[in-house]
C-alpha positions in Angstrom: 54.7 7.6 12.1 51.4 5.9 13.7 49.8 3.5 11.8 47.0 5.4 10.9 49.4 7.3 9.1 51.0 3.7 7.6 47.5 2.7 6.8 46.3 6.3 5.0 49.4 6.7 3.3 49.7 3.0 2.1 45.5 3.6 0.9 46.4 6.9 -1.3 49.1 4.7 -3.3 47.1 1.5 -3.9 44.3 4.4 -5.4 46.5 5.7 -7.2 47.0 2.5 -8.8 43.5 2.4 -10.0 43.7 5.8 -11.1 42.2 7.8 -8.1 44.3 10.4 -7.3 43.6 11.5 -3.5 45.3 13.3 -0.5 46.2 11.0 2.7 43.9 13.5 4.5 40.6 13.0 2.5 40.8 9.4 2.8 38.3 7.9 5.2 39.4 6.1 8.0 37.8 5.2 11.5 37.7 3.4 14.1 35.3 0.6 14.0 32.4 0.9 16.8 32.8 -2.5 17.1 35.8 -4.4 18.2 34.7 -7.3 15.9 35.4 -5.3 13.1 39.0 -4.7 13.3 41.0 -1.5 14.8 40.6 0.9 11.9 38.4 0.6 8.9 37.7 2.2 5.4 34.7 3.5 2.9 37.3 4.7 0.7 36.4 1.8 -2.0 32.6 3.4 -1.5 33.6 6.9 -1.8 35.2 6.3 -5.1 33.9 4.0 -7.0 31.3 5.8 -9.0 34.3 7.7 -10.1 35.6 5.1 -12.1 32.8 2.9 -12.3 33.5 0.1 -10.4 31.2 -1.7 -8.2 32.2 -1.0 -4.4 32.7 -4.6 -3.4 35.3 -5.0 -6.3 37.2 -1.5 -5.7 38.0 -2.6 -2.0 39.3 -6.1 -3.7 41.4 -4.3 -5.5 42.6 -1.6 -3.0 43.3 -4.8 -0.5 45.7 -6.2 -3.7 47.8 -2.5 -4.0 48.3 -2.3 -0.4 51.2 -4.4 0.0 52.7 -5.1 3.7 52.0 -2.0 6.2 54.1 -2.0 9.3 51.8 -2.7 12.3 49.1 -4.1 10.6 48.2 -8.1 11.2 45.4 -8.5 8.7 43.1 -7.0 6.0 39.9 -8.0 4.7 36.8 -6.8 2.6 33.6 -6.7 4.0 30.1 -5.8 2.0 29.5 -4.0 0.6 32.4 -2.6 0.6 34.6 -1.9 3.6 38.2 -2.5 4.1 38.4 -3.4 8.1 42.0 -3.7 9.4 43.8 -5.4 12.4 46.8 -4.1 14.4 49.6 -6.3 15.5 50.6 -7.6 19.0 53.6 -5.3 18.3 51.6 -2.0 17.6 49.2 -2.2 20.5 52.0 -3.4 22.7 53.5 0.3 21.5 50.8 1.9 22.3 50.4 0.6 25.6 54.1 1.3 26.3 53.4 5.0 25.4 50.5 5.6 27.8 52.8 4.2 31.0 56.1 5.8 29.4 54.0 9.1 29.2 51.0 9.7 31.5 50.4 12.8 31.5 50.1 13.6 27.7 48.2 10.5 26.9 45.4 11.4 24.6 46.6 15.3 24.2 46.7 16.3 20.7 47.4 19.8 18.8 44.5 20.0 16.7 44.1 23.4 18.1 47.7 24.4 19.0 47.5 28.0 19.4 44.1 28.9 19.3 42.1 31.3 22.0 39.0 30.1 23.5 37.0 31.4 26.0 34.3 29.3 27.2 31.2 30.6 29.3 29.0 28.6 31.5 27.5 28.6 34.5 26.1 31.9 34.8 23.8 31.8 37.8 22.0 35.3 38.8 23.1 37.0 42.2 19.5 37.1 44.5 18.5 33.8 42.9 19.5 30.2 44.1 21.9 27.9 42.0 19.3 25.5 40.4 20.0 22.0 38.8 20.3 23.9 35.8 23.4 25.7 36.6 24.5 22.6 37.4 24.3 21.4 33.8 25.6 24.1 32.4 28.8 23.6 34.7 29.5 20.4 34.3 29.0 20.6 30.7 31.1 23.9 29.9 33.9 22.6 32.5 34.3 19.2 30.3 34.2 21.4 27.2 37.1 23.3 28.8 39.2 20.8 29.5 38.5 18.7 26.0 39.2 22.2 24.2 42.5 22.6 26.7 43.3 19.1 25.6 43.5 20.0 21.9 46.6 21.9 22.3 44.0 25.7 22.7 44.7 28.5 25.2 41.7 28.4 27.3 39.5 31.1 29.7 36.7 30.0 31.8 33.6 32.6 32.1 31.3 33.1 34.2 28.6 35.9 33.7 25.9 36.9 35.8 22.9 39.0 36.3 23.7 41.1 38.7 20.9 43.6 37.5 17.6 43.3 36.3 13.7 42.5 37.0 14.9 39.1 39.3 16.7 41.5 41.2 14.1 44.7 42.0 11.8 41.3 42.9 14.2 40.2 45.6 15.0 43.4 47.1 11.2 44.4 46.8 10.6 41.4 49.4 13.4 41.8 51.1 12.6 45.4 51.6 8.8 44.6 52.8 10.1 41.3 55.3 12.9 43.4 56.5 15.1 39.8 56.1 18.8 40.4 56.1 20.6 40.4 52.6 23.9 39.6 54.0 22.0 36.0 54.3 22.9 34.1 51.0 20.0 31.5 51.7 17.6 34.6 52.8 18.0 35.7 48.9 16.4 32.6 46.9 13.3 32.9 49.2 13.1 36.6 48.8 12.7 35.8 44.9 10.5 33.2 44.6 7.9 35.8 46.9 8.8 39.0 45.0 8.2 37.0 41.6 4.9 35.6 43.2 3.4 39.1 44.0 4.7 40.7 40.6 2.3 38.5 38.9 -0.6 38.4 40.8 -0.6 42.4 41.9 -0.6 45.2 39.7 0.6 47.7 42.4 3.1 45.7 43.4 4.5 45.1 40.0 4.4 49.0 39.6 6.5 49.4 42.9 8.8 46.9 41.6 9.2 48.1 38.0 9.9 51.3 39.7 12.5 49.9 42.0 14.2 47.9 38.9 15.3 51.7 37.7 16.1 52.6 40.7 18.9 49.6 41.2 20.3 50.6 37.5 20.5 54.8 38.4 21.8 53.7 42.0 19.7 57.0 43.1 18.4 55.1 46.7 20.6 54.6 49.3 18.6 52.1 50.7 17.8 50.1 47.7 21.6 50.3 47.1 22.5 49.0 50.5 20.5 46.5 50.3 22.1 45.6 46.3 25.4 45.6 47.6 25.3 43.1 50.8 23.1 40.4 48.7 25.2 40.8 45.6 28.2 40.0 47.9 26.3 37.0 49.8 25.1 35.6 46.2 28.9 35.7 45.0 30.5 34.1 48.1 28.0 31.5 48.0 28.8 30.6 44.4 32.5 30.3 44.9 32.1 27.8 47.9 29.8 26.1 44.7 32.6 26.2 42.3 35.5 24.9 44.4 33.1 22.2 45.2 32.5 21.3 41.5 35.9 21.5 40.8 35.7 25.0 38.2 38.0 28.0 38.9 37.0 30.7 36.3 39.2 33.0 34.6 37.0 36.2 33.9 33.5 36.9 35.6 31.5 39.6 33.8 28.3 41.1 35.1 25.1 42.7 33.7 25.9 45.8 35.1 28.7 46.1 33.5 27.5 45.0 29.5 24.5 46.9 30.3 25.7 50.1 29.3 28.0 49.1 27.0 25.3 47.2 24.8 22.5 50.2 24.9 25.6 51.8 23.3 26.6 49.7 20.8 22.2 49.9 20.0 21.8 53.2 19.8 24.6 54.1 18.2 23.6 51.5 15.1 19.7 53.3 14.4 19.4 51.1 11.2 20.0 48.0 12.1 17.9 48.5 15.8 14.9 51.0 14.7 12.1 52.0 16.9 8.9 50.4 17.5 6.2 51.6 20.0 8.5 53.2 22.0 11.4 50.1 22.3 14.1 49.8 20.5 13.9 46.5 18.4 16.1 44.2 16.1 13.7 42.7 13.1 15.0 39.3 12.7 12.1 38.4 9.9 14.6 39.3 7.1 16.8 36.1 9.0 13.9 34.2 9.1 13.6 34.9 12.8 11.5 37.2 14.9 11.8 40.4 15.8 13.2 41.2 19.6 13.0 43.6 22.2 16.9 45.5 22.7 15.6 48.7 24.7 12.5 48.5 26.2 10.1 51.7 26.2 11.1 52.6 29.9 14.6 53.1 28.0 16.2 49.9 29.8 17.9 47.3 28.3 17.0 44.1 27.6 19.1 40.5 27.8 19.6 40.8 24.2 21.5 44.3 24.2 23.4 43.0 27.7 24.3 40.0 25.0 26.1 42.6 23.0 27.9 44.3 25.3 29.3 40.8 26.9 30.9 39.6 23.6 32.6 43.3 22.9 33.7 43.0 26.1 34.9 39.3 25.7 37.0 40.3 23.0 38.1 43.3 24.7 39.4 41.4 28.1 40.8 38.9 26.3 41.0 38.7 22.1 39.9 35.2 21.5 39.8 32.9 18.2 36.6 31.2 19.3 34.0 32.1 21.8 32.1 29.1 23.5 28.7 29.7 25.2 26.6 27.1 27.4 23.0 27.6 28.4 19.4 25.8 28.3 17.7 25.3 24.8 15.2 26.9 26.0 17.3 30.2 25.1 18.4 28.7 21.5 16.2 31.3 19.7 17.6 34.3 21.6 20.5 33.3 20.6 19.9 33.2 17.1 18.5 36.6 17.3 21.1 37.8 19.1 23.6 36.3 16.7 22.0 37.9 13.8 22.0 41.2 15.2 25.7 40.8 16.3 26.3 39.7 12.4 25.3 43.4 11.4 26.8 45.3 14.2 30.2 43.4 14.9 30.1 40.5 11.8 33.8 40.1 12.7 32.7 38.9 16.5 29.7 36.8 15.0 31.7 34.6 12.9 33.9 33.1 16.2 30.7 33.1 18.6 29.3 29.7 19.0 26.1 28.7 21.3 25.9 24.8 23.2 22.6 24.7 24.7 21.8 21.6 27.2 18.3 20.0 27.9 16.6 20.5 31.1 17.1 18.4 34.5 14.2 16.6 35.4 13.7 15.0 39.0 10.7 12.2 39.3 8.6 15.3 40.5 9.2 16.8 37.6 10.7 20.1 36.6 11.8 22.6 39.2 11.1 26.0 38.3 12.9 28.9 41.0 9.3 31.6 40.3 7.7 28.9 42.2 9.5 28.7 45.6 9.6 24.8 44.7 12.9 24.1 44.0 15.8 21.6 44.3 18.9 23.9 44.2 22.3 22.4 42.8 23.3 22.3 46.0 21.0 20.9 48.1 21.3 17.5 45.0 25.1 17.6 45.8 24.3 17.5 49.6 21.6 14.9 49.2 24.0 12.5 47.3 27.2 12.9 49.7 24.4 12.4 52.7 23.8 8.7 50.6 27.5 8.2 49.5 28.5 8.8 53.5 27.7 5.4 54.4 29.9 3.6 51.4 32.7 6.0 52.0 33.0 5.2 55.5 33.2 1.0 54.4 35.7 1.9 51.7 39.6 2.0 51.8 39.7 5.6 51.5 41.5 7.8 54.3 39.2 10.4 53.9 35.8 9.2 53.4 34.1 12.8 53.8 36.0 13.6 50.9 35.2 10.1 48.8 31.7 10.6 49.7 31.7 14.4 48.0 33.8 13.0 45.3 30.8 10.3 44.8 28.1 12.6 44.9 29.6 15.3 42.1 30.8 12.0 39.9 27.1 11.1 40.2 25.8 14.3 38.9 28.1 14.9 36.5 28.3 11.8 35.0 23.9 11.3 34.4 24.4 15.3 32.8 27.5 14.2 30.6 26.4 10.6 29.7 24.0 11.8 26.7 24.2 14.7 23.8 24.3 18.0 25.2 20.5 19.2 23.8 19.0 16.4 25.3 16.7 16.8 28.7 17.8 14.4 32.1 15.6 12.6 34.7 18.3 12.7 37.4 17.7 8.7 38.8 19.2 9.1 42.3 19.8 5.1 42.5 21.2 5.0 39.5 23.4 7.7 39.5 25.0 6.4 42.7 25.3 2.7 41.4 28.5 0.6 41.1 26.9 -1.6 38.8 27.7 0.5 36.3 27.0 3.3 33.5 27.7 6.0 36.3 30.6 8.1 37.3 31.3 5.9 40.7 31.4 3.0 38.1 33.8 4.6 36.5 35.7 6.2 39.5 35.8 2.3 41.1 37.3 0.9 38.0 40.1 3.3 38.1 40.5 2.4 42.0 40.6 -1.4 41.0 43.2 -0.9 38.3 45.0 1.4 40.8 45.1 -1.2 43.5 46.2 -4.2 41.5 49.2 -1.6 40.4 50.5 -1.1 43.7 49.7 -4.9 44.7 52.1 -5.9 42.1 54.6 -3.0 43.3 54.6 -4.4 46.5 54.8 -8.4 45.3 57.8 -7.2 43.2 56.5 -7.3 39.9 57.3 -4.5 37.8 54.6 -3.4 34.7 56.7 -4.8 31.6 54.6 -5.5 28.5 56.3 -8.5 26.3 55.4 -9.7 22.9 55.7 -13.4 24.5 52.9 -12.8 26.6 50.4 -11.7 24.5 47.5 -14.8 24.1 47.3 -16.6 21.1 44.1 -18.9 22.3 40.8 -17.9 21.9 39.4 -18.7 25.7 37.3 -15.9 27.3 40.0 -14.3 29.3 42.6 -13.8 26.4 39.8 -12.3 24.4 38.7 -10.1 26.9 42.9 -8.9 27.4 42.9 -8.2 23.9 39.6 -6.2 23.8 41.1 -3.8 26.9 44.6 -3.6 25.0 42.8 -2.8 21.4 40.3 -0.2 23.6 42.8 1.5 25.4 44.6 2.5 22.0 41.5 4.3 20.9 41.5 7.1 23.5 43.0 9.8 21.6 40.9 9.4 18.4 37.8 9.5 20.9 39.4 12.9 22.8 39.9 14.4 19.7 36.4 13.7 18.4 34.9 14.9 21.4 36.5 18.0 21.3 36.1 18.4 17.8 32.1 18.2 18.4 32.3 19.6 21.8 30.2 16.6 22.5 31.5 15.2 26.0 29.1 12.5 26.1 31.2 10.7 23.0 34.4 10.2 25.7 31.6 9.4 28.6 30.2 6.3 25.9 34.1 5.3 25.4 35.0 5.3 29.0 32.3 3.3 30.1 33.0 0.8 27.7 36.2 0.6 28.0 35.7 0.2 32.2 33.1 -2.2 31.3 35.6 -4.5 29.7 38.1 -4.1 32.0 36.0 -5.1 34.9 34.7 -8.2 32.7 38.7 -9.1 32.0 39.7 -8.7 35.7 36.5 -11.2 36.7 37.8 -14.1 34.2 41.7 -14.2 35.0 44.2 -13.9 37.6 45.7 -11.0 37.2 48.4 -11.5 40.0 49.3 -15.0 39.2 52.8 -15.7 39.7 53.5 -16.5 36.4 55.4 -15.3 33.7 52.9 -13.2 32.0 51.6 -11.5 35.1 54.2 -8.3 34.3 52.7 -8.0 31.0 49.2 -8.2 32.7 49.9 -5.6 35.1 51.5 -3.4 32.1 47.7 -3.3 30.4 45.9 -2.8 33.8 48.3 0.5 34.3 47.2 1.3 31.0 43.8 1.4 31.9 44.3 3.5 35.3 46.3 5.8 33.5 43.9 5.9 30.5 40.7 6.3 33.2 42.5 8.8 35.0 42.7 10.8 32.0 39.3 10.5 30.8 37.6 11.5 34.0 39.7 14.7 34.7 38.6 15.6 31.0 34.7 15.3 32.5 35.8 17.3 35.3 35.5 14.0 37.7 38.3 12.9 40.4 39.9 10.2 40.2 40.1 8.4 43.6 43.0 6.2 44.4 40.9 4.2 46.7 37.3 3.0 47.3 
């Protein structure tokens, strides 16, 4: 039994005393966000004291009195107005500790979700467009989600779904057509875009020839048009897998708008009263939601991203029945997906009750933001290859044995790390300088605290000294250095509570805050002592530092980060 178990169980009796009769389960308990305030804490004499009248401050007195002695726990004390903070043992961190070397690998799973089927989608970049910084977002974020989800104990399925058909499309070929540029090109297709989406808006003809083309590409009637299709569909997809492997993201299903397409103007027409007509489109009235209404067949009889929506999640659950169905895109599509959600509610309510939508902020450069109708754009991978081109020069001074590999390593920490570090919803002005920094609150940081810990590991392997954690070693002065060993011990035991959470709130940036701190501490412990010191307490010291690499390591393959041995 942990002691959060101990300390819940021993809090329902010492209610119970007092007449409160409660389940371990709807007990509060937390972990403190400061160290300072013990290792766990309670509001449980807050939550209840209205019930029986009793001023807060005076309930917790009294809960403190019924608790007796709980295995693992030091001390106990009452804070205003009402707290109960409490203080593990030497002993139980020691344990903890122990159980992070003893069992690497599983440190910080859980089975919240044991059993459970989730398929998470994200990415999505369009064939005939370029992968912008926003794809980039949504990979990094739906990867972590992924692997936090995985974590939990679920089945998961990575998705990737892409437009593949569609006005962006007819624009590219339409300028493709007119250049005579070669599709097979991958780079040759972003260009073609930006021009086609240029001359759609500022020419009437040409947005007639392109409207016309658009149907064309759906009917596959042009042999042409559909030679063209094919080769730049293939060159955008081969270009996005070199992307992936880079980022570290192998997906499990890809589905295409050519394929929903169909299968949501189905699922429209065949449901008159929910999608009626309007001016010629077919529409879904979302006013009765407290929405708007929304195009789902326009009047040329093509559909729109909405009906495509539909399609997707019947075939989601068709490809693969799932308990939960993840989604990542900008907020800037937040309200189409409320529409769309609605609408799903009334054709397929038993789909719309396991759909959920995580929508990310936009990435902003000091320029601004980058907008692909424009032709001025940073794609995501010309960022990656701008930050591996300033890693270079590091990895080539570091102790790595590949430093062309460290220095891509660097560069997708970087980006990841300044997409992950905040709430999901929230924009980014991408700081190259900082993202790159050692100094800290940045994925190298974080990647050359796990190298540290790693090297004084294998310095102490090859001095002799074998990790061994030992009650006798464990400080009892208060100088700066034992404090600081006791803040990295306490923080490492906290890593599967902040997993848990994380995943709970698919909320990666709540491990990302953890980790940092946690490395923070670390590095400000491994500047105040000597780790390797000859002494008697130097296999104990070495136990807690492999506790950290092992507890880094863990966090940053949850972000989707490497983990580099050396640096």
């Amino acid at each position: 039994m942990s002691v959060a178990e101990i300390i819940r169980k021993g809090l329902v009796r010492s209610l119970d005393t007092v007449g409160i009769k409660v389940v371990a389960e709807n007990v509060s308990l937390e972990r403190p966000k400061e160290l300072s305030h013990g290792d766990y804490a309670t509001g449980a004499a807050l939550q209840y004291a209205k019930q029986i009248g009793m001023p807060p401050i005076k309930l917790a007195e009294k809960i403190v009195a019924g608790l007796g002695t709980l295995d693992g726990v030091k001390s106990v004390e009452v804070v205003k107005p009402g707290f109960i903070n409490f203080r593990l043992t030497p002993d139980a961190i020691n344990a903890v500790l122990q159980e992070v070397i003893s069992n690497e690998k599983a440190w910080g799973k859980n089975k919240s979700q044991k059993g459970s089927r989730v398929m998470v989608e994200y990415t999505d970049p369009n064939p005939f467009k370029e992968f912008h910084i926003g794809h980039l977002m949504s990979n990094a974020i739906g990867e972590s989600i992924s692997r936090l989800v995985q974590y939990s104990g679920a089945e998961v399925k990575r998705a990737n779904y892409q437009g593949d058909v569609g006005p962006h499309v007819a624009k590219a070929i339409w300028s493709i057509q007119k250049n005579g540029w070669d599709a097979h090109d991958a780079k040759v297709l972003g260009k073609a875009y930006a021009e086609g989406a240029k001359a759609y808006e500022s020419d009437t003809n040409v947005k007639s020839e392109i409207d016309a083309l658009n149907s064309k590409i759906y009917d596959r009637s042009d042999k042409e048009i559909n030679a063209i299709y094919d080769a730049g569909r293939e060159a955008s997809l081969k270009h996005f897998e070199e992307i992936y492997k880079t980022l570290g993201t192998k997906f499990d299903f890809y589905f295409f708008e050519g394929e929903t397409a169909p299968k949501g103007m189905e699922i429209v027409r065949a449901n008159k009263d929910v999608f009626p007509e309007s001016d010629g489109a077919i529409v879904f009235k979302g006013e009765r939601h407290g929405l708007h209404t929304r195009v789902f067949i326009t009047s040329r009889g093509l559909p729109t991203y909405e009906a495509k929506e539909l399609g997707l999640l019947e075939m989601k659950a068709e490809k693969w029945p799932f308990d939960e169905s993840v989604t990542i895109t900008a907020n800037e599509q937040n309200e189409y997906f409320q529409v769309v959600k609605a609408a799903l509610g009334e054709v397929l309510p038993e789909l719309a009750s396991k759909v959920k939508h995580v929508s990310h902020g936009m990435m902003r450069l000091t320029s601004g933001k980058m907008s692909s109708r424009t032709g001025v754009v940073i794609t995501g991978e010309s960022l990656i290859e701008e930050l591996k081109e300033r890693a270079t020069a590091r990895a080539k001074v570091s102790r790595s044995d590949n430093p062309a590999q460290l220095a891509e390593q660097i560069a997708i920490s970087a980006i990841k790390y300044q997409i992950l570090r905040q709430a999901s919803g929230r924009d980014i002005i991408f700081d190259r300088e900082r993202a790159l920094s050692l100094e800290g609150d940045s994925g190298p940081y974080l990647q050359y605290a796990h190298a540290r810990a790693k090297q004084v590991v294998e310095r102490a392997h090859a001095e002799g000294i074998k990790p061994k954690l030992d009650i006798k070693a464990w400080p009892n002065d208060l100088s700066a250095g034992a404090l600081a060993q006791a803040d990295v011990s306490r923080l490492v035991t906290r890593f599967p509570e902040v997993v848990l959470y994380a995943a709970n709130e698919l909320e990666p940036h709540l491990l990302v805050n953890y980790l940092i701190g946690l490395a923070g501490a670390f590095n400000s412990w491994y500047a105040q002592v000597h780790i390797l010191d000859g002494t008697k307490e130097a296999p104990h010291k070495v136990a807690i530092v492999d506790a950290v690499r092992a507890t880094l390591k863990n966090g940053l393959w949850l972000l989707g980060i490497s983990a580099p041995e050396k640096m």
